[in-house]
N, C-alpha and C positions, 0 to 999 in steps of 0.2 A: 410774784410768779410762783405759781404751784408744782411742787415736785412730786406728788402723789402719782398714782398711775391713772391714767384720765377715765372716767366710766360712759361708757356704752350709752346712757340714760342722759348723760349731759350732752354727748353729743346728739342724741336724737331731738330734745329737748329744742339742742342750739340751732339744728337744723330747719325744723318744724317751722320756728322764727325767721330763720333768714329766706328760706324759699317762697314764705308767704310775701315776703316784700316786692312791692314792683316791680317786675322785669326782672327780678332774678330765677323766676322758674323759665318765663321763658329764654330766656340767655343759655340757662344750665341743657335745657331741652336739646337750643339750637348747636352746644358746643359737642352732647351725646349723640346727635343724630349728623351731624357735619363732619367730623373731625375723630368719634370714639373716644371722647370722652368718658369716664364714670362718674354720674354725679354727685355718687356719693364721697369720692375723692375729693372734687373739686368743694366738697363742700368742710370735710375734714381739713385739707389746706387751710381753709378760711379759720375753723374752728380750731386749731394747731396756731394760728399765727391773733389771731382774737384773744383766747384765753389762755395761750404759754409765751407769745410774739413766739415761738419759734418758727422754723421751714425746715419742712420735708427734704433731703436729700433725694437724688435721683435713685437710690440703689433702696431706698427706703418705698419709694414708692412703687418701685418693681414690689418688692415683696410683698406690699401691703394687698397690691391687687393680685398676687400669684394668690395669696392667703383668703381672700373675698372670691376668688376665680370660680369654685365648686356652689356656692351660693348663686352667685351671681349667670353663671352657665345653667347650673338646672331648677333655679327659683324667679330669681327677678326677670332675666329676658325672657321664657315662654311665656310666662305671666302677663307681661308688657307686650309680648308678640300677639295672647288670645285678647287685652282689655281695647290694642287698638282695632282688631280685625272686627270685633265685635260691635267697636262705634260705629264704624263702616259697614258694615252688613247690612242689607237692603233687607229685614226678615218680612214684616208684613204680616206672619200666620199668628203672630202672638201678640197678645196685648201689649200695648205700652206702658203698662203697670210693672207686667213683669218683664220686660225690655230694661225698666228706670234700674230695679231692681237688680236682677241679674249684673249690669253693668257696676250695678254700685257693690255688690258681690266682689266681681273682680277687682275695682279699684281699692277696695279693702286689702283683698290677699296679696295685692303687689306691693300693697305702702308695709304692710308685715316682712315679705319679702325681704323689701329696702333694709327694714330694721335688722334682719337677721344680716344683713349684707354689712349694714354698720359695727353690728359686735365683731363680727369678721374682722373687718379693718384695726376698730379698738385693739382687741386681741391681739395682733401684732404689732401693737404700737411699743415701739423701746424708747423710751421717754429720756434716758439718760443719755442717750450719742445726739438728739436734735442737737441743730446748729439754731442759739439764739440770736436775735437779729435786733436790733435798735429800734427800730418801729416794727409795728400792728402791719401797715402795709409795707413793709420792708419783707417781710415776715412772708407774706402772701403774694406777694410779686415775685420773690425767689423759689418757695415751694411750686406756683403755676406755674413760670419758665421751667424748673426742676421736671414737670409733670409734660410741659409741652416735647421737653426732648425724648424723654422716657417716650412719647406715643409718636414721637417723628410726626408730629402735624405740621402743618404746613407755614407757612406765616400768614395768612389769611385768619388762621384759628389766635394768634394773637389779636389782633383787635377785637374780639368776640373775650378774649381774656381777659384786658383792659375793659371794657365796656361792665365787664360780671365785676370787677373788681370796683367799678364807681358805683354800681348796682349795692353791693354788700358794703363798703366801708365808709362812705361818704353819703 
């Protein structure tokens, strides 16, 4: 187990990998749009309990998102509010060359976004109070529930929790 302070670059890294896996962008999607989720949490969680086994305390992860708050308020949600109105948009007057384009424009500056949102989080990681935990998913089951109270989701948002956890660790 590593006691360095974790970098920014390895979680982006760690991420890029886990999201592309089956069913875990959609799961991460449905937990952020159902429930209020951040996925870049839920994905630190993972990444927090993968490469230290530790888990997130509840008062840990308050901070972590009070601390990503100003990213994530004036970078990543408008970004993601103009990249889906934009899929949706009936335009018609313009080619769909520059439609492909444009689109892929925005989906560029949200994934930058994401990133700036990630250092955010790193940033405030205090690596020395995690609580370590016996297992990988031990680790990540305690950080989510940790996470699920912090947002007061409902119990419906646990199964969507479990389901993202057979998604990433199994």
């Amino acid at each position: 187990m590593e006691d360095s302070k974790p970098s920014a670059e390895e979680f982006w890294q760690y991420s890029l990998r886990v999201y592309a896996r089956p069913g875990v962008a959609t799961s991460c999607i449905t937990l952020q749009d159902s429930f209020g989720f951040d996925v870049n949490i839920l994905l630190l969680c993972f990444w927090m309990a993968e490469s230290r086994r530790s888990a997130l305390e509840a008062k840990d992860i308050q901070a972590l998102a009070l601390g990503a708050g100003d990213a994530n308020d004036r970078l990543v949600r408008p970004l993601r509010r103009i990249r889906r109105w934009f899929k949706d948009w009936e335009q018609g007057a313009i080619s769909a060359k520059l439609e492909a384009s444009a689109y892929q424009a925005l989906k560029v500056a949200e994934l930058q976004a994401e990133r700036v949102s990630q250092s955010c989080l790193v940033a405030g990681l205090t690596t020395d109070r995690l609580h370590r935990a016996l297992t990988t998913e031990t680790a990540a089951r305690s950080s989510l529930q940790n996470y699920r109270e912090v947002m007061e989701a409902s119990e419906r948002s646990e199964v969507e929790l479990n389901d993202l956890i057979a998604k990433v660790l199994f």
